[in-house]
C-alpha positions in Angstrom: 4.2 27.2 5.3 7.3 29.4 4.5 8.0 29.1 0.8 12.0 28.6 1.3 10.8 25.9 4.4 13.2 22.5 3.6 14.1 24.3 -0.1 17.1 22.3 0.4 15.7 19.1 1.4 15.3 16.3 -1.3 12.5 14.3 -0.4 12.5 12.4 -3.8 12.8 8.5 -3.8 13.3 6.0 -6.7 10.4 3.2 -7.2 11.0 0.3 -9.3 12.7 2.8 -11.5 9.6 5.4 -10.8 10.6 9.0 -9.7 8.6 10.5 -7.3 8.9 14.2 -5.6 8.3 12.7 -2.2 7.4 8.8 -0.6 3.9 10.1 0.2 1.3 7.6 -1.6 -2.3 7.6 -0.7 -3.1 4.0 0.1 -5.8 2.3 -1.3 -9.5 2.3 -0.1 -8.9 5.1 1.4 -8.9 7.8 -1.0 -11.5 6.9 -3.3 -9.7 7.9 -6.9 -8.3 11.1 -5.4 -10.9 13.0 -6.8 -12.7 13.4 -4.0 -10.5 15.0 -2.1 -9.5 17.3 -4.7 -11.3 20.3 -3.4 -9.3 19.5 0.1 -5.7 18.9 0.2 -3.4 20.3 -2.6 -3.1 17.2 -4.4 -0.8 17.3 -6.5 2.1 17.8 -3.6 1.7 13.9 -3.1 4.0 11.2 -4.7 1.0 8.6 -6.0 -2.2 7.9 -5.7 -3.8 4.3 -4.7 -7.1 3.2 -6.7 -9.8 1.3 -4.9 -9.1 -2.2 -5.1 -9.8 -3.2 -8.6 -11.9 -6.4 -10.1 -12.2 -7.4 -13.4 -15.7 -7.1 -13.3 -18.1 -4.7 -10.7 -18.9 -5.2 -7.3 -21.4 -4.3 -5.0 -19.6 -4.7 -2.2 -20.6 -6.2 1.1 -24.2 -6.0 2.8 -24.8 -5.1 6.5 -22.1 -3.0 8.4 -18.5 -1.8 6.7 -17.1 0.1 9.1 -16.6 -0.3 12.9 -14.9 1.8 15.2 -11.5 0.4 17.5 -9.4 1.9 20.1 -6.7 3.5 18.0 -8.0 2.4 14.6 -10.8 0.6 12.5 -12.3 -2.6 10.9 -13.5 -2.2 7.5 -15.2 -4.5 5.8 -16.1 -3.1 2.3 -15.8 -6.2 0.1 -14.2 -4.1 -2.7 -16.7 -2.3 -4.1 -15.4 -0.8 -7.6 -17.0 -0.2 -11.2 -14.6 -2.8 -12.8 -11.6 -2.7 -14.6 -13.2 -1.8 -18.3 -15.0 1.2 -16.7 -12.0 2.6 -14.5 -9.8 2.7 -17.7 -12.8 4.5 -19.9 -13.8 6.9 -16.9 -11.5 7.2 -13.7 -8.3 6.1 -14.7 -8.1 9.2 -17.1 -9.4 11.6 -14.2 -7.0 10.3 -12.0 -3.7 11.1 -14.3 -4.6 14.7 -14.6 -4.1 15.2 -11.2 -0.8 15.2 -11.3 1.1 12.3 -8.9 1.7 8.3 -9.5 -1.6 6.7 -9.8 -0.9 3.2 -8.9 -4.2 1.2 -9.6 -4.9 -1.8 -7.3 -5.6 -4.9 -8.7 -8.0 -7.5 -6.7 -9.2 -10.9 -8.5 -11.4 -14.0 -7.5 -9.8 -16.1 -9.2 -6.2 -16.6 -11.2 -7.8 -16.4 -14.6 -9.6 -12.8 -13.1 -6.5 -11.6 -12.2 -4.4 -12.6 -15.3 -7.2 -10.9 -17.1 -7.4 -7.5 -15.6 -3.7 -7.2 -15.4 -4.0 -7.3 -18.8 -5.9 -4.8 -19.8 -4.5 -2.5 -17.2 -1.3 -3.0 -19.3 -2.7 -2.3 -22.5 -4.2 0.6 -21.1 -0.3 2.2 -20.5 -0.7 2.4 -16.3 3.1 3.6 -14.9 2.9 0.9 -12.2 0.8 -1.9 -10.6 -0.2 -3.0 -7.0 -1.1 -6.7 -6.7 -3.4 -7.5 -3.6 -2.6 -11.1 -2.7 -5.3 -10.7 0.4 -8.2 -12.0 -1.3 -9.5 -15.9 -1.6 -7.8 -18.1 -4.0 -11.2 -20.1 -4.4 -9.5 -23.1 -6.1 -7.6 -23.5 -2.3 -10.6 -23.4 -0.8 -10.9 -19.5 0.1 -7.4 -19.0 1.6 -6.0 -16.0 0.6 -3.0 -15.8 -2.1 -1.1 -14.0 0.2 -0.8 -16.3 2.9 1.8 -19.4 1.3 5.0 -18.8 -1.1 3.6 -21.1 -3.3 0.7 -19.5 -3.5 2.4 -16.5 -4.0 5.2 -17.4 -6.7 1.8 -19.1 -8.7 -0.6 -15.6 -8.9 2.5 -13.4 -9.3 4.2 -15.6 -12.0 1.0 -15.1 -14.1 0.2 -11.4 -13.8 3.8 -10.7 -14.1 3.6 -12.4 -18.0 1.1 -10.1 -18.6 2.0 -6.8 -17.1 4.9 -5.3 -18.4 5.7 -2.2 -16.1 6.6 -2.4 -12.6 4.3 -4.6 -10.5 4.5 -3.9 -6.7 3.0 -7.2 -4.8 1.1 -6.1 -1.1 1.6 -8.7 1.5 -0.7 -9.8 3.8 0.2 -9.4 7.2 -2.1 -12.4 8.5 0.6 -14.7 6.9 2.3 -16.8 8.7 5.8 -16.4 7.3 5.7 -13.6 5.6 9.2 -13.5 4.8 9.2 -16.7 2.9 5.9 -14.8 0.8 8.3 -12.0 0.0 11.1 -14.2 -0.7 8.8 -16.0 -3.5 7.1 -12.7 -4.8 10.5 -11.4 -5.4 11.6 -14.3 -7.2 8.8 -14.8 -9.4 9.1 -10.9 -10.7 8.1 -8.6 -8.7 9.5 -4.9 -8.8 8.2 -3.9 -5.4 6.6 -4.8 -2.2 4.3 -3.0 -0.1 3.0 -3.9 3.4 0.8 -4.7 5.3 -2.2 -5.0 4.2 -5.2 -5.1 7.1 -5.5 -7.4 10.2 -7.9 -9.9 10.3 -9.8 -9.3 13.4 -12.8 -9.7 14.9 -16.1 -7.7 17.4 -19.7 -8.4 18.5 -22.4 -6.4 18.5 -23.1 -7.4 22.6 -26.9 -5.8 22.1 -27.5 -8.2 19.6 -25.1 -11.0 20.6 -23.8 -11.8 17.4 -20.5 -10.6 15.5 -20.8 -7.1 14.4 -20.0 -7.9 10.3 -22.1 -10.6 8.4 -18.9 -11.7 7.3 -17.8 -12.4 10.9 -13.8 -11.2 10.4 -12.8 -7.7 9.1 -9.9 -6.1 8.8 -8.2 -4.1 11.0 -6.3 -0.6 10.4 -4.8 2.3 12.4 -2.5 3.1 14.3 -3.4 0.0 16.7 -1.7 -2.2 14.2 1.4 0.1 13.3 4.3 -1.6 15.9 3.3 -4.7 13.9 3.9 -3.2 10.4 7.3 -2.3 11.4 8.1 -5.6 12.8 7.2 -6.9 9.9 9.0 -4.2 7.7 11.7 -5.0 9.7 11.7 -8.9 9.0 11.4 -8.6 5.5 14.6 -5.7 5.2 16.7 -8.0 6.9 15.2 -11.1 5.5 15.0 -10.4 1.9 18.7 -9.8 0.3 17.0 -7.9 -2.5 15.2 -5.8 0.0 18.3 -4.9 2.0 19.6 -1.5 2.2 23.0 -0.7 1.8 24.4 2.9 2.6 26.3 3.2 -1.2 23.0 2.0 -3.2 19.1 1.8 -2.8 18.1 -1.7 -2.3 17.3 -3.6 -5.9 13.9 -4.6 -4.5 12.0 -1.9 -2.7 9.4 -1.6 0.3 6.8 0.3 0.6 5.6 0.4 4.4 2.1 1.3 5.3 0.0 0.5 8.6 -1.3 2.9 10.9 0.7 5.7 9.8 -0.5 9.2 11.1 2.4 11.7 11.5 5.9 12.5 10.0 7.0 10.9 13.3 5.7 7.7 12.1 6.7 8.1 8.3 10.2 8.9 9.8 10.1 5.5 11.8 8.9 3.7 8.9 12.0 5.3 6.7 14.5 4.5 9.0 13.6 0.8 9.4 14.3 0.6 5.3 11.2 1.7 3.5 11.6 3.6 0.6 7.7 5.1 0.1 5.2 5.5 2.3 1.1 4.6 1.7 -1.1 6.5 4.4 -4.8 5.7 4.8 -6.6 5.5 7.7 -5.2 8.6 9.4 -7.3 10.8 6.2 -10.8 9.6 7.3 -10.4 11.6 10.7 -8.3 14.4 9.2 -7.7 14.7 5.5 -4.5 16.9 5.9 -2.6 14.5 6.8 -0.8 13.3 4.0 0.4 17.2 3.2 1.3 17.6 7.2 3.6 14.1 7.4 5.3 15.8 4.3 6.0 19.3 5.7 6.9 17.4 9.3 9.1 15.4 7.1 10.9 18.5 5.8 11.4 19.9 9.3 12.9 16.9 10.9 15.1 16.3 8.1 15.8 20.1 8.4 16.2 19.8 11.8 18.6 16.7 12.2 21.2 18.2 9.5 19.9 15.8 6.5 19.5 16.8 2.7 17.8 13.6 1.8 15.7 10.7 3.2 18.9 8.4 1.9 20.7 9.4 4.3 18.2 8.2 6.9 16.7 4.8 5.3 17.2 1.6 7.2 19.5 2.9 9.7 17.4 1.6 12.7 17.9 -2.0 10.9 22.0 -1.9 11.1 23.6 -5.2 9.7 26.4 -7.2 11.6 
């Protein structure tokens, strides 16, 4: 890439209060704790890093089969596999900050008290920022996700945000029914940032063996299958959420993160203009781990292209207000 390509193009957004030299973030589960793939890409071109999805204590993970293959994307079904929360603070989390962008650890729970508990120690461990996964089973509701009711919502959000003191980005579930009301009590209850959506709960059968193809029957679905239905959703929640808004003299108080089947800067550009400020990519760097540094430099060239100096100029303006 020429050295003076896009020199003049400020790709440089504002989270929660959180500079970052470009929206790019490498989305959870996806990108192990960037260590892996720093022998790859250039890592340190990105805005933030994703964790794994965090618990308070370790976890095997899933038995049988994770990952399945679907026209235009995947189902995973990992069942969040991580050392805990004590040993990614002694041992990755230190790794991770010497690579240079965001590292925005993702924090999963079984329970409230869990939750409340590894926020905690995330916190006193000085982290920049926080992800809150509201996907997984509130127990105590009888294995419903957090994610999928305001209440719900406002309760686990309320208590991590007592706890956690920098800014706290909550990811919503896309399997909820109304998502926006989710967002509206998220918002409410403190947090600094949303990011969505999480996976798709789907489901496939093994027709050899004539049973489903996971032992836990539904996984989740990602790729670029599902990405019309994060912007939708993107869009629902930009014009639903006042804080969430754009509005062309200011950034909007509450910002979005979009993710979901992202694979090109033609996609990040579509995901901009419907009103998100950063970007998590994920899938798309199992098949070809340059992708996060090639939606950048495609970003540069459209923005070059168009007559732009900044993605401000382009955020939200597919999502017009009356």
């Amino acid at each position: 890439m020429n050295k003076d390509h896009g020199k003049n193009i400020d790709l440089s957004v504002n989270l929660a209060g959180i500079q970052l030299s470009n929206p790019i973030i490498a989305a959870s589960g996806t990108f192990g704790y960037g260590l892996e793939y720093s022998g790859i890409i250039t890592i340190s071109r990105l805005g933030g890093i994703c964790s794994k999805g965090l618990t308070l204590e370790a976890r095997p993970g899933n038995k049988g089969r994770r990952v399945f293959e679907t026209p235009s994307g995947m189902m995973n079904s990992v069942g969040l596999e991580n050392p805990g929360i004590p040993h990614f603070i002694n041992h990755e989390l230190p790794q991770m900050k010497a690579l240079g962008p965001l590292i925005v650890p993702n924090l999963s729970g079984s329970s409230l008290e869990n939750y409340v508990e590894g926020a905690r120690l995330l916190n006193e461990a000085g982290v920049d920022c926080l992800e809150l996964n509201i996907s997984c089973p509130n127990v105590k509701a009888g294995g419903m996700a957090w994610g999928m009711d305001a209440k719900a919502a406002e309760t686990i959000t309320v208590a991590v945000r007592k706890v956690f003191h920098k800014p706290l980005i909550v990811k919503l579930s896309p399997n909820a029914p109304y998502i926006v009301d989710v967002a509206k009590a998220c918002v409410s209850s403190g947090a600094d940032a949303l990011s969505l959506i999480n996976t798709v709960q789907a489901f496939a059968v093994d027709i050899e063996k004539g049973k489903p193809v996971f032992e836990n029957q539904t996984a989740g679905l990602s790729g670029p299958a599902i990405r019309p239905i994060a912007l939708r959703l993107l869009r629902d929640i930009i014009r639903g959420v006042p804080e969430c808004r754009i509005d062309k003299n200011k950034s909007p108080r509450i910002p979005v993160i979009g993710l979901g089947g992202i694979q090109s800067w033609h996609d990040a550009i579509e995901f901009i203009m419907t009103g998100a400020t950063a970007l998590q990519i994920g899938t798309a760097t199992f098949a070809d781990p340059d992708t996060l540094e090639a939606v950048i430099d495609g970003m540069l060239t459209f923005l070059q292209r168009k007559g732009y100096t900044s993605l401000a100029e382009i955020r939200g303006i597919a999502v017009l207000y009356d």
